[in-house]
DSSP file (Angstrom, degrees, kcal/mol; ACC not computed):
  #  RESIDUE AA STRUCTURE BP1 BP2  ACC     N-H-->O    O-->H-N    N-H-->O    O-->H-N    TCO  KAPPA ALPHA  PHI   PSI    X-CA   Y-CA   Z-CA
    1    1 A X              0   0    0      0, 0.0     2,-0.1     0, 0.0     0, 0.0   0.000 360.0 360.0 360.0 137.2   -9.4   14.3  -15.9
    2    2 A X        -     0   0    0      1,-0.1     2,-0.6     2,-0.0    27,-0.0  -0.392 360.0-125.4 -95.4-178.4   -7.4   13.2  -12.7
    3    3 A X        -     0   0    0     -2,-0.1     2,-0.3    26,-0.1    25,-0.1  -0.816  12.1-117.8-133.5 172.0   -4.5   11.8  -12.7
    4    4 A X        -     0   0    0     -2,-0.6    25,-0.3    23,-0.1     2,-0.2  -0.423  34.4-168.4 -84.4 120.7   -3.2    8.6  -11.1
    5    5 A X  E     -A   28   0A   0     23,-3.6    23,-2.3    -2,-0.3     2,-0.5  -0.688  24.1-110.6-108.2-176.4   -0.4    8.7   -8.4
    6    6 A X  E     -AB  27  60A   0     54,-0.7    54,-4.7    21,-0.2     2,-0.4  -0.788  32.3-175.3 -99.4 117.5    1.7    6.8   -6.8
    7    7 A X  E     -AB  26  59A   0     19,-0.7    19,-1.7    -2,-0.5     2,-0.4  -0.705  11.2-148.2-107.1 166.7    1.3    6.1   -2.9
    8    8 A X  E     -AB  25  58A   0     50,-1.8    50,-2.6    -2,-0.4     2,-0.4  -0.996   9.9-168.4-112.0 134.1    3.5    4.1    0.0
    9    9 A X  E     -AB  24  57A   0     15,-1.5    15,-2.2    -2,-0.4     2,-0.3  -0.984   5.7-173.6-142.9 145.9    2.1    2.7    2.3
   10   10 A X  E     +AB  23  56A   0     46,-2.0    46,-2.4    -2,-0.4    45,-2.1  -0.863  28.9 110.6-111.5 132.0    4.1    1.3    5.4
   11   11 A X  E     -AB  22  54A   0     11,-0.8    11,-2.4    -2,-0.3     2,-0.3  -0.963  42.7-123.2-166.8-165.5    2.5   -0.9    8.6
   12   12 A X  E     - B   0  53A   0     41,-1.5    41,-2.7    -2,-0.3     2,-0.3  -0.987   7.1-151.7-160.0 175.0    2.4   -3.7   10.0
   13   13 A X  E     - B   0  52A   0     -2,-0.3     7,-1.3     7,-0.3     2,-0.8  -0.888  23.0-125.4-140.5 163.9   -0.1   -6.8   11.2
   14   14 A X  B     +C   19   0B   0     37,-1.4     5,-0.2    -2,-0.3     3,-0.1  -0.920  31.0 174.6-107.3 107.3    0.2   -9.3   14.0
   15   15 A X        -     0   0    0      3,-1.6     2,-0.8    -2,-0.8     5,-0.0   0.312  68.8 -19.1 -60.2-156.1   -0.2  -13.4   12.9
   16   16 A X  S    S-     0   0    0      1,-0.2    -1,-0.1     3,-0.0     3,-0.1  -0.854 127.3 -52.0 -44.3  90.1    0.3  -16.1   15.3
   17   17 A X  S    S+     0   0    0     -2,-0.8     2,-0.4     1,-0.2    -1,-0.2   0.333 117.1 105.9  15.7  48.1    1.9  -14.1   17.4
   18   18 A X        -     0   0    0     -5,-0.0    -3,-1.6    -3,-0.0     2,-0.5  -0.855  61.1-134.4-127.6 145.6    4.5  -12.7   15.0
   19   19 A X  B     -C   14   0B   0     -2,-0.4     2,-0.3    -5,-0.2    -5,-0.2  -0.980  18.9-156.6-115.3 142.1    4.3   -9.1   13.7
   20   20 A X        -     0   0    0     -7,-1.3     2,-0.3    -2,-0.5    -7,-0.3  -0.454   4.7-139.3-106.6 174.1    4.9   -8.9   10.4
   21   21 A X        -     0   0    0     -2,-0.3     2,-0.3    -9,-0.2    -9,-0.2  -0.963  21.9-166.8-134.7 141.7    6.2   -5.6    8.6
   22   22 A X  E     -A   11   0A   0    -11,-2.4   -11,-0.8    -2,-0.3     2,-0.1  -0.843  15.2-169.4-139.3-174.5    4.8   -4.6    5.3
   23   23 A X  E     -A   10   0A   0     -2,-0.3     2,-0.4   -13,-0.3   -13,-0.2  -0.508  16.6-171.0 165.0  68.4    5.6   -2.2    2.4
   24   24 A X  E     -A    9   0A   0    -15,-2.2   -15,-1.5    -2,-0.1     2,-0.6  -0.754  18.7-165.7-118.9 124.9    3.3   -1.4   -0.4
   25   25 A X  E     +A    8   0A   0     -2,-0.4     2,-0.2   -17,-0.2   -17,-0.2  -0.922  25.3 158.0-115.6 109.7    3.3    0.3   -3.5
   26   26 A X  E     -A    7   0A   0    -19,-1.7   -19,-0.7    -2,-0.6     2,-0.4  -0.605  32.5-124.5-115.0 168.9   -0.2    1.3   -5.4
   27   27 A X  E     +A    6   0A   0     -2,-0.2   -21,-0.2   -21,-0.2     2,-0.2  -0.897  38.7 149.2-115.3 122.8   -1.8    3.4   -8.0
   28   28 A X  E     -A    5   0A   0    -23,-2.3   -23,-3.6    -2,-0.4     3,-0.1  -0.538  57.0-128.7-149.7-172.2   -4.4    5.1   -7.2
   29   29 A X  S    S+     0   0    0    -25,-0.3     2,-0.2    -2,-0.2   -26,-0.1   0.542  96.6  13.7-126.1 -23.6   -6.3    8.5   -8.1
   30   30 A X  S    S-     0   0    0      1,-0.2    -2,-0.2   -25,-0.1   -25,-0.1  -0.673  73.2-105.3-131.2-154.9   -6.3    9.2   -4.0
   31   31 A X  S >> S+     0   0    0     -2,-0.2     3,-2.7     2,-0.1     4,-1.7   0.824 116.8  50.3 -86.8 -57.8   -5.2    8.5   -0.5
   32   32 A X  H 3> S+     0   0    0      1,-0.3     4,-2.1     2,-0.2    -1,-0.0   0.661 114.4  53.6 -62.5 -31.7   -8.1    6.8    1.0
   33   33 A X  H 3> S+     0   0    0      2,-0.2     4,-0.7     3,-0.2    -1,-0.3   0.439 105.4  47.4 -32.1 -27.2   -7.8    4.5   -2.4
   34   34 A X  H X> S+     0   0    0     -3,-2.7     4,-1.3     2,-0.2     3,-0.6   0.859 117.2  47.6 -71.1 -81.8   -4.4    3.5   -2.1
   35   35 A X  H >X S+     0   0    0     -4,-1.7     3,-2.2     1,-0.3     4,-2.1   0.780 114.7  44.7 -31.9 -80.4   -5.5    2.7    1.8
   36   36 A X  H 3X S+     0   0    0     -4,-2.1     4,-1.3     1,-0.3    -1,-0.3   0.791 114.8  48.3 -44.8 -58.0   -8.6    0.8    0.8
   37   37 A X  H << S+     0   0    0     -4,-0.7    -1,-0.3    -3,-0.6    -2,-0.2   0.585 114.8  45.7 -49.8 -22.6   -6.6   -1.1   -2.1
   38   38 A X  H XX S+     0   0    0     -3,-2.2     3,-3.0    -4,-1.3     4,-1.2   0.933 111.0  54.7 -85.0 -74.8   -3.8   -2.0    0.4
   39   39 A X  H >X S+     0   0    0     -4,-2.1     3,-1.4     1,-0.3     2,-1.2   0.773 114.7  41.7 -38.7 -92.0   -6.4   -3.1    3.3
   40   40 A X  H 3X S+     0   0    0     -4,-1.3     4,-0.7     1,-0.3    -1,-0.3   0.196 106.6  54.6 -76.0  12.8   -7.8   -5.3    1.1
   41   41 A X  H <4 S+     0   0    0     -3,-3.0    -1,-0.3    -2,-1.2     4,-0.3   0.920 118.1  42.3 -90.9 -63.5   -4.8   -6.8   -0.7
   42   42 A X  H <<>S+     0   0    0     -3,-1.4     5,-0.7    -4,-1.2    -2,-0.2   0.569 108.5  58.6 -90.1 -33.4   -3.6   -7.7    3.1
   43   43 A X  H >X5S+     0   0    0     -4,-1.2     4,-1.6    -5,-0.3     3,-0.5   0.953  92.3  70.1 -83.7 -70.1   -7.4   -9.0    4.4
   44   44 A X  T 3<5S+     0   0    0     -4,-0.7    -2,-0.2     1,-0.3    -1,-0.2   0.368  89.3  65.2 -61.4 -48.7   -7.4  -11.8    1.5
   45   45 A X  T 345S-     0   0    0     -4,-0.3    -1,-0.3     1,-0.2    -2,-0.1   0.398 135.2 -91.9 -60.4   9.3   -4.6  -13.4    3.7
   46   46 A X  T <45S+     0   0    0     -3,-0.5    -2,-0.2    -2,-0.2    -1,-0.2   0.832  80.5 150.4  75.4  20.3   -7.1  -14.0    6.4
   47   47 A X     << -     0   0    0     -4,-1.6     2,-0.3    -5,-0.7     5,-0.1   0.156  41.3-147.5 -42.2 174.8   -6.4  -10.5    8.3
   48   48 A X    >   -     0   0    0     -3,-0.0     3,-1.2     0, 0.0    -3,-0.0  -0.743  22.5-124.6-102.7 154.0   -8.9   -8.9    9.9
   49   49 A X  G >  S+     0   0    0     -2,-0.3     3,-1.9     1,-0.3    -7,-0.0   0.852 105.3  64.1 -69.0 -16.6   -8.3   -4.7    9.6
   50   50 A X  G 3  S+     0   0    0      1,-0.3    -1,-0.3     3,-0.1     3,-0.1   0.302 100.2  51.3 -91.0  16.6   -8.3   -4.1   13.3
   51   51 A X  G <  S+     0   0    0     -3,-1.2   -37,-1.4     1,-0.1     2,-0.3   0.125  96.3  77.5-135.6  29.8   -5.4   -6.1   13.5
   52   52 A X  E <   -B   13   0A   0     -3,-1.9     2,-1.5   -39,-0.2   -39,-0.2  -0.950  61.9-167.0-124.4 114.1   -3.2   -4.2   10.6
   53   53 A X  E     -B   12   0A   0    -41,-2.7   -41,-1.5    -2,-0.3    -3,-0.1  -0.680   3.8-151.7 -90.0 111.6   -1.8   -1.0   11.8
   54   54 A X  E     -B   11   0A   0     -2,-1.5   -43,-0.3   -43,-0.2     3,-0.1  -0.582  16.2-175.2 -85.8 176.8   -0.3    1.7    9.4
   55   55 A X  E     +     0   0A   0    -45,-2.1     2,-0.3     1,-0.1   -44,-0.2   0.266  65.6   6.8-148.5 -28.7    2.1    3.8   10.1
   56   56 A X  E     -B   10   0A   0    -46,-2.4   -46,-2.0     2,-0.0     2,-0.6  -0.470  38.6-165.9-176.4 126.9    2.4    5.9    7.0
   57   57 A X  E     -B    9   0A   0     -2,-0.3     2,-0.4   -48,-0.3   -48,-0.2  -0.896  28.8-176.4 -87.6  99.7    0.7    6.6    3.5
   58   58 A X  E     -B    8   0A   0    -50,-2.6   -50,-1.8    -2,-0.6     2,-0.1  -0.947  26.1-133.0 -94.1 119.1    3.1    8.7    1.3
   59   59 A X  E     +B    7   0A   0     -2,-0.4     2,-0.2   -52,-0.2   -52,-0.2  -0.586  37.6 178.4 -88.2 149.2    2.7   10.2   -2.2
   60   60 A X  E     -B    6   0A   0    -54,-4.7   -54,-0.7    -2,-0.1     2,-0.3  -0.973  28.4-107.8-150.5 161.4    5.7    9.3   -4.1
   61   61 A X    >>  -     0   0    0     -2,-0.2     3,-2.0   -56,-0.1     4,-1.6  -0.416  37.6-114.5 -89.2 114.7    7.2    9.9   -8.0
   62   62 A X  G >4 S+     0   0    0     -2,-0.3     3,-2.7     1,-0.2    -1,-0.1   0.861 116.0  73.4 -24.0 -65.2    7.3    7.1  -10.2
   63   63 A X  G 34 S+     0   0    0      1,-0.3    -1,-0.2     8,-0.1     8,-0.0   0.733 105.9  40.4 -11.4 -43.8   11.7    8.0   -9.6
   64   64 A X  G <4 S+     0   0    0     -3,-2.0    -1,-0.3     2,-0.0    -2,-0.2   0.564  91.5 107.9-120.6  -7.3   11.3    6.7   -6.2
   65   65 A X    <<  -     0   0    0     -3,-2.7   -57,-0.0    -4,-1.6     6,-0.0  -0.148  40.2-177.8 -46.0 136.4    9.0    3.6   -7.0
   66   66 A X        +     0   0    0     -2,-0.0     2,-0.4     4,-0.0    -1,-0.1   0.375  54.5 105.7-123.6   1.6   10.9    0.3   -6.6
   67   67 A X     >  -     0   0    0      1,-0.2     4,-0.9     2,-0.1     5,-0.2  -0.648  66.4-151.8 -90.9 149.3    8.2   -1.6   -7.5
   68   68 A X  T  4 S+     0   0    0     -2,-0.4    -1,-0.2     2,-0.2    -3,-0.0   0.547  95.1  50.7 -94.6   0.6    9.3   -2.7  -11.5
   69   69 A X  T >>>S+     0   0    0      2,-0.1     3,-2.0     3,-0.1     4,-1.4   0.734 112.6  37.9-116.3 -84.4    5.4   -2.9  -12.1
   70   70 A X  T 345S+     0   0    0      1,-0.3    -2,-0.2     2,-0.2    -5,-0.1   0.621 112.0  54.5 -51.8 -24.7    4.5   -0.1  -11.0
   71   71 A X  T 3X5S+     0   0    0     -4,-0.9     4,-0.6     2,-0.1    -1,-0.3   0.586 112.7  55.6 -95.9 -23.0    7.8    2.3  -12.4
   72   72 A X  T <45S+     0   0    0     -3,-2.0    -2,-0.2     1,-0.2    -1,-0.1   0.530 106.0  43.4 -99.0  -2.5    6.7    0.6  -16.1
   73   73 A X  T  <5S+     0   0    0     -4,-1.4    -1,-0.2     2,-0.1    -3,-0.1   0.458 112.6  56.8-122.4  -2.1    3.1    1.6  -16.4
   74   74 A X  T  4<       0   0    0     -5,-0.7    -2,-0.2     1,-0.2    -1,-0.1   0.742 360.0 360.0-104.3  -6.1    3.9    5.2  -15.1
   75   75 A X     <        0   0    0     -4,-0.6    -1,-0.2   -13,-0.1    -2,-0.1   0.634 360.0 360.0 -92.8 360.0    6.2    6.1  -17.4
């Protein structure tokens, strides 16, 4: 069985004419799941993806999670 890690994933999006910064914490069993889960968290706001850039998808240890969610269901 695999097992579920934890990614970050860092970008940003443009709004009416503001860039926004974002910071996201997931669980996921890959990368491209974390990414997909992210994308679509962020299109619900009325996004479109070609207007969200990332900048970086990191696997990371429940230790370095800040999300209180996310630190509680991995231990």
């Amino acid at each position: 069985m695999s097992e579920i890690k934890i990614y970050r994933i860092i970008g940003n999006y443009n709004k009416n004419h503001k860039k926004y910064l974002f910071r996201k914490e997931v669980r996921a069993l890959k990368k491209e799941d974390a990414l997909e889960k992210v994308l679509s968290q962020i299109t619900s706001i009325g996004i479109y993806r070609r207007q969200i850039n990332i900048q970086e998808v990191k696997e990371i240890t429940f230790e370095e999670s800040q999300d209180y969610l996310i630190r509680e269901l991995s231990e």
